[in-house]
Backbone as CSV, one residue per row, in Angstrom:
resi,resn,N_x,N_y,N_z,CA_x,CA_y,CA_z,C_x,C_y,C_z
1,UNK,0.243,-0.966,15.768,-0.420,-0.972,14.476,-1.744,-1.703,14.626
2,UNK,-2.763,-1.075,13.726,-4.223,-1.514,14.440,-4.415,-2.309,12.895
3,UNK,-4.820,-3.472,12.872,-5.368,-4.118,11.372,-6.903,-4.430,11.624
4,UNK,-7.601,-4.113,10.572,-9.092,-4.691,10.303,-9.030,-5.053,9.305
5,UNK,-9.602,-6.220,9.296,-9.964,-7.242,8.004,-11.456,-7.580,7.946
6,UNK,-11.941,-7.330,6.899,-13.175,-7.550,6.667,-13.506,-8.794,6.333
7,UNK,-14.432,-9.596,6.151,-14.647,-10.708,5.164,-14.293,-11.040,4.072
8,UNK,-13.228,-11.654,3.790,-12.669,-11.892,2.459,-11.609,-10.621,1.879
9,UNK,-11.143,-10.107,3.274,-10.474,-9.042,3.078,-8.459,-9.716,3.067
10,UNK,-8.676,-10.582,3.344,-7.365,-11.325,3.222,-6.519,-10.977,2.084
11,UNK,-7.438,-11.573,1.183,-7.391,-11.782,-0.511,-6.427,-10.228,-0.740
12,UNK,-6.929,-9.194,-0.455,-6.932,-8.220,-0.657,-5.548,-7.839,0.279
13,UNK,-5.074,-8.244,1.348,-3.789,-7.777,2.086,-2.545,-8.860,0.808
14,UNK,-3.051,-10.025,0.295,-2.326,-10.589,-0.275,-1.881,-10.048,-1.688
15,UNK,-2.567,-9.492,-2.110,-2.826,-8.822,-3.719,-2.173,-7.747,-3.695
16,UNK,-2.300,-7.047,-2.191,-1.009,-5.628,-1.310,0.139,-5.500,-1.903
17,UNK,0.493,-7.329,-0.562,1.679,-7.533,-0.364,2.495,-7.971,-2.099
18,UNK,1.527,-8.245,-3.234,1.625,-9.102,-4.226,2.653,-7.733,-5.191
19,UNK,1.430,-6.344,-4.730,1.662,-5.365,-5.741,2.670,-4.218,-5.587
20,UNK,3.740,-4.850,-4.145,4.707,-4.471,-3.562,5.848,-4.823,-4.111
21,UNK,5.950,-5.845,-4.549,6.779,-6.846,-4.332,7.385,-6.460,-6.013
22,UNK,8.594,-5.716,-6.441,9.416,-5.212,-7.232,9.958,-6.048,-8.028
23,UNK,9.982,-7.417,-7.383,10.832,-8.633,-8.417,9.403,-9.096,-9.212
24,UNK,8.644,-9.046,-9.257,7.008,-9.851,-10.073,7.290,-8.590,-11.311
25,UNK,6.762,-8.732,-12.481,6.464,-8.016,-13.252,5.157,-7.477,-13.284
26,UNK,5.013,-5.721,-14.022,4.443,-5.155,-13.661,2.632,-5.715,-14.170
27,UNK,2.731,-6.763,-14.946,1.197,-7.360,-15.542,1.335,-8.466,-14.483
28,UNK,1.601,-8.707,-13.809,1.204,-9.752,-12.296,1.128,-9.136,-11.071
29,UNK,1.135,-7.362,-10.981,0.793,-7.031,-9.910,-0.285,-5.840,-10.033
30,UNK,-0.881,-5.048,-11.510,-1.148,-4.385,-11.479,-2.206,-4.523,-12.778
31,UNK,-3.743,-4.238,-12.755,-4.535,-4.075,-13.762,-4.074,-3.439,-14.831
32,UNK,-4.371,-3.815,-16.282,-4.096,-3.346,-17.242,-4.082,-1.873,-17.628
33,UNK,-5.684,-1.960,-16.630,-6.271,-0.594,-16.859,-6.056,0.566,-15.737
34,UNK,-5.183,0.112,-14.922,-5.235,0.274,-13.528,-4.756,2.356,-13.468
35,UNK,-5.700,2.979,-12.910,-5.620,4.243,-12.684,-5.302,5.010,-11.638
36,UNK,-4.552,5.925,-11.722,-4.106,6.415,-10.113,-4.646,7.906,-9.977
37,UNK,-5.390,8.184,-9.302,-6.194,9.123,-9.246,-5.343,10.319,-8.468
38,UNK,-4.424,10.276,-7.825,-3.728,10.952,-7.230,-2.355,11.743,-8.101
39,UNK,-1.752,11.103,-9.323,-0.745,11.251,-10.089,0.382,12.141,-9.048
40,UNK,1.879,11.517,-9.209,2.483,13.013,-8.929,2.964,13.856,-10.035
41,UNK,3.366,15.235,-9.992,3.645,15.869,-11.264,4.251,15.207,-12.021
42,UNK,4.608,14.957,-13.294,5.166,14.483,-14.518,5.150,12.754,-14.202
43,UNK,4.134,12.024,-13.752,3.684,10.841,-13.623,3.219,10.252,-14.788
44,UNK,3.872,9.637,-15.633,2.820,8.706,-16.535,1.448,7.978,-16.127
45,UNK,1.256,8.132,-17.147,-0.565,7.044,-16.582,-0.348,5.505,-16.760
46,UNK,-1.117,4.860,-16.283,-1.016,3.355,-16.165,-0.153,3.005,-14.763
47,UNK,-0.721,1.378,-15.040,0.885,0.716,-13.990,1.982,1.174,-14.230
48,UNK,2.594,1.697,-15.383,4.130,2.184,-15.421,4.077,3.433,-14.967
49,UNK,3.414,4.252,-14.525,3.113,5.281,-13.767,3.532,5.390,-12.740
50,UNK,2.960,4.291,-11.975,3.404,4.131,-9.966,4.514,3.618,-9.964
51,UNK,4.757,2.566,-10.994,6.442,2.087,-10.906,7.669,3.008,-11.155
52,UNK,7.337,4.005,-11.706,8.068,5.494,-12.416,8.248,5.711,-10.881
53,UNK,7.577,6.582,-10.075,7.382,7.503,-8.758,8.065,6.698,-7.696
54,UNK,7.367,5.904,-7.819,8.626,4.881,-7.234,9.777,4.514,-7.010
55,UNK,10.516,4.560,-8.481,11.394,4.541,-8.735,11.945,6.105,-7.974
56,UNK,11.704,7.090,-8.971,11.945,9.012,-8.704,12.172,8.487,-6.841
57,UNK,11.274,8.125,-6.130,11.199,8.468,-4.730,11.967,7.507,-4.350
58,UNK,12.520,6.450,-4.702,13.572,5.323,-4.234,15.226,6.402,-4.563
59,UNK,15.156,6.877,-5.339,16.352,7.532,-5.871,16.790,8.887,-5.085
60,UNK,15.584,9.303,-4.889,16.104,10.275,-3.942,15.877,10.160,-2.453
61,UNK,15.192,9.090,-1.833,15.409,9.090,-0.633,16.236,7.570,-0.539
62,UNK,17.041,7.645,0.799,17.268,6.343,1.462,16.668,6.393,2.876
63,UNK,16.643,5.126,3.308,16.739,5.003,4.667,14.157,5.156,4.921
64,UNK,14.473,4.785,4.274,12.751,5.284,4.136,11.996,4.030,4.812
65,UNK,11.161,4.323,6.140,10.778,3.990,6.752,8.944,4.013,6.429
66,UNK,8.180,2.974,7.111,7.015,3.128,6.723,6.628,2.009,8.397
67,UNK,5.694,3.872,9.079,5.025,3.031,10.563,3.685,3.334,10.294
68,UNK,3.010,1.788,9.737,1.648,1.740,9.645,0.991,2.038,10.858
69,UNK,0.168,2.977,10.783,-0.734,3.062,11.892,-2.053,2.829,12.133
70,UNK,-2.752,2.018,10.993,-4.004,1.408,10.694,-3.795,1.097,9.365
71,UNK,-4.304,-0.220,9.100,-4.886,-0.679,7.956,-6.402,-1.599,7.990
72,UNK,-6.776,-1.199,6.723,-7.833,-1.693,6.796,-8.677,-2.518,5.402
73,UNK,-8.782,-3.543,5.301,-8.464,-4.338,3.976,-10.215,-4.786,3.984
74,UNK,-10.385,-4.816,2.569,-12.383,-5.000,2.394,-11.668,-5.793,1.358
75,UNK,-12.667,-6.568,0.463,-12.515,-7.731,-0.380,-11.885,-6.539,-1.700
76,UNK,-12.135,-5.524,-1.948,-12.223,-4.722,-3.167,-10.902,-3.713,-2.835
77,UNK,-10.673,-3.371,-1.609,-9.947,-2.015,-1.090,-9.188,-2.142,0.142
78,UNK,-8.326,-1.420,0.154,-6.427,-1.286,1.099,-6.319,-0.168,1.693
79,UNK,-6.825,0.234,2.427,-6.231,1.652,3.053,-5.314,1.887,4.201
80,UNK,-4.369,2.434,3.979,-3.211,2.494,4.898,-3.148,4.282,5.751
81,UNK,-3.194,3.603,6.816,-2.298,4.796,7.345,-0.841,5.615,7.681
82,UNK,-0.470,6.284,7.827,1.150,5.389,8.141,2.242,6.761,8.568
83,UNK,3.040,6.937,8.707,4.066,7.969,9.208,5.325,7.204,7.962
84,UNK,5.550,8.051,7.230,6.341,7.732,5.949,8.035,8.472,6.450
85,UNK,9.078,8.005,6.439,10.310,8.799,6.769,11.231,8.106,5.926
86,UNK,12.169,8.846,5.700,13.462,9.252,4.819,14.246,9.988,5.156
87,UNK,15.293,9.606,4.455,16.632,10.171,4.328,17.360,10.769,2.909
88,UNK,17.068,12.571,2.943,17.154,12.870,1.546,18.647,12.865,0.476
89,UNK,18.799,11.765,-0.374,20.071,11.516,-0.657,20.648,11.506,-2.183
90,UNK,19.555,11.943,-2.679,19.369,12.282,-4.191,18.553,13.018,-4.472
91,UNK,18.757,13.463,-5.729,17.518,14.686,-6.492,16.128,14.762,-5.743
92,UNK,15.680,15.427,-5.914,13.885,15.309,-5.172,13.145,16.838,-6.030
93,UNK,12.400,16.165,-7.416,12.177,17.309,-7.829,12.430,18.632,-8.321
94,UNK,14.250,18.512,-8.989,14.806,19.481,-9.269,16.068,19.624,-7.828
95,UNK,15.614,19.376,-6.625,16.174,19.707,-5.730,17.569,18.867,-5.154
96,UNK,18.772,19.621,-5.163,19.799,18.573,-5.087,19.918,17.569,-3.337
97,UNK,20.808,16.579,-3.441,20.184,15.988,-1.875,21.074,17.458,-0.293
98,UNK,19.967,17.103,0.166,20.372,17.490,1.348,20.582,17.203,2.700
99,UNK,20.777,15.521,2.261,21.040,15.020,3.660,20.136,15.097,5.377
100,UNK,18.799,15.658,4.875,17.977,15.722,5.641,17.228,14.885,6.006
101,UNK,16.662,14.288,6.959,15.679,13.540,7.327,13.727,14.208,7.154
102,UNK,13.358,13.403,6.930,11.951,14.058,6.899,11.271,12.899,7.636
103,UNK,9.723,13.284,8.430,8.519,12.331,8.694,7.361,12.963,8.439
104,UNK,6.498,12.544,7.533,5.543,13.120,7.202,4.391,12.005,7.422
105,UNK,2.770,12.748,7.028,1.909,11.979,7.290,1.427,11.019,6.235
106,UNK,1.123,10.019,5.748,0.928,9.743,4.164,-0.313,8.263,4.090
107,UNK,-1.460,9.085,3.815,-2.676,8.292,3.633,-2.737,7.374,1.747
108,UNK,-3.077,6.070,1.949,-2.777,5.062,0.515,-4.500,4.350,0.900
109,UNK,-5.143,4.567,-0.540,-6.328,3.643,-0.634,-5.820,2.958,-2.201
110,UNK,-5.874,1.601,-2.040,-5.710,1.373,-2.977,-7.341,0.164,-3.428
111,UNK,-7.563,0.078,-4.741,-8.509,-0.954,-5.223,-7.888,-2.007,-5.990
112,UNK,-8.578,-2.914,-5.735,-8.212,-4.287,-6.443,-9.091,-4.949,-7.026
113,UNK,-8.917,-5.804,-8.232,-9.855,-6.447,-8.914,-9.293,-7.568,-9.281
114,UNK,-9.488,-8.779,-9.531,-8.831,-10.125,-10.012,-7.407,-10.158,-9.359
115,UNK,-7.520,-9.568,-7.749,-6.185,-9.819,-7.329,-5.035,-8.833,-7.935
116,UNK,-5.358,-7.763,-8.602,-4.486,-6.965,-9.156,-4.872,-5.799,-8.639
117,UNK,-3.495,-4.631,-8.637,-4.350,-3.011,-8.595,-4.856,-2.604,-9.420
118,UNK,-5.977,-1.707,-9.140,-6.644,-1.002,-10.328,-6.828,0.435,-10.156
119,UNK,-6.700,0.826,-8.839,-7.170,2.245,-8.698,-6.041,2.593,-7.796
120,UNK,-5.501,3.730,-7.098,-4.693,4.214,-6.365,-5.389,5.648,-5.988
121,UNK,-5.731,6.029,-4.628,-5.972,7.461,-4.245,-4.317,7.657,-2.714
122,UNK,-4.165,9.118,-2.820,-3.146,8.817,-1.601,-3.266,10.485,-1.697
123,UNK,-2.673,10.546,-0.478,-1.847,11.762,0.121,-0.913,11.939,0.864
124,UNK,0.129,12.205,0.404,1.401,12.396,1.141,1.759,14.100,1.831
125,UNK,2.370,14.100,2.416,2.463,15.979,2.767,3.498,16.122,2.273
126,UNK,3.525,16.185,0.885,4.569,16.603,-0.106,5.712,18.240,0.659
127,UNK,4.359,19.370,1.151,5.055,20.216,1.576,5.445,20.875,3.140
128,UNK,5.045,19.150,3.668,6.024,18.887,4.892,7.187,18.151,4.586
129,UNK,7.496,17.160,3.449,8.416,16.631,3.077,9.471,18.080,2.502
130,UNK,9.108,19.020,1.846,9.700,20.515,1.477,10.336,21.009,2.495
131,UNK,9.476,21.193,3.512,9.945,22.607,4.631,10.846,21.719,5.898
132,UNK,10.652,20.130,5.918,11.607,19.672,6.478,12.701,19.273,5.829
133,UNK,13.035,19.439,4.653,14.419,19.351,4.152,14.857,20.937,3.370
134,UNK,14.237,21.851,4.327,15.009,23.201,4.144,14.297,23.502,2.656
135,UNK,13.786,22.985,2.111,13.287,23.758,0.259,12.443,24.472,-0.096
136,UNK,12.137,25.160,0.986,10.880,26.101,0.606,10.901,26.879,2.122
């Protein structure tokens, strides 16, 4: 795993690790206003938005692995690289579990402001996560 930290980019791996972290409530890890530019289908807007998908993608996968393969932290911004894997063990989109494994590719920029998130861009290969658990 390759890390770059910029100047005062610390702040910003801490505010990460801050807006990870499931036991904090969602106004101590996430801007009020905070927008996710990426949405997945039927995503609410706001911080209760990413905590929703979250949730949806905790429920239907287990075993979910995350191999960073670069990060790179600026005083303002988080970008991750990473090889995302699971184990499909609940619903996924209508789809019942199928006990499949998936590894897909899955790019995360996130922004921060006063130590909180505010912005979210990402891409996941939603329809490599599909065609490796047989659904399409």
């Amino acid at each position: 795993m390759a890390t770059e930290i910029t100047e005062g980019g610390q702040s910003t791996l801490d505010a990460f690790a801050r807006m990870r972290d499931g036991s904090l409530p969602l106004e101590e890890r996430f801007d009020a206003n905070f927008v996710d530019h990426d949405p997945a289908e039927g995503q609410p807007q706001g911080p209760g938005g990413i905590a929703w998908y979250w949730e949806q993608f905790g429920t239907s996968f287990s075993e979910v692995e995350r191999d960073v393969i670069e990060t790179i932290a600026t005083p303002t911004r988080l970008v991750t690289v990473m090889n995302l894997s699971g184990t499909h063990t609940g619903e996924f989109f209508g789809h019942p579990p199928t006990g499949k494994r998936f590894t897909v590719r899955n790019v995360q920029v996130v922004g921060f402001r006063d130590g909180k998130a505010s912005d979210r861009w990402g891409s996941t290969d939603e329809l490599g996560i599909l065609q490796q658990l047989g659904l399409i």
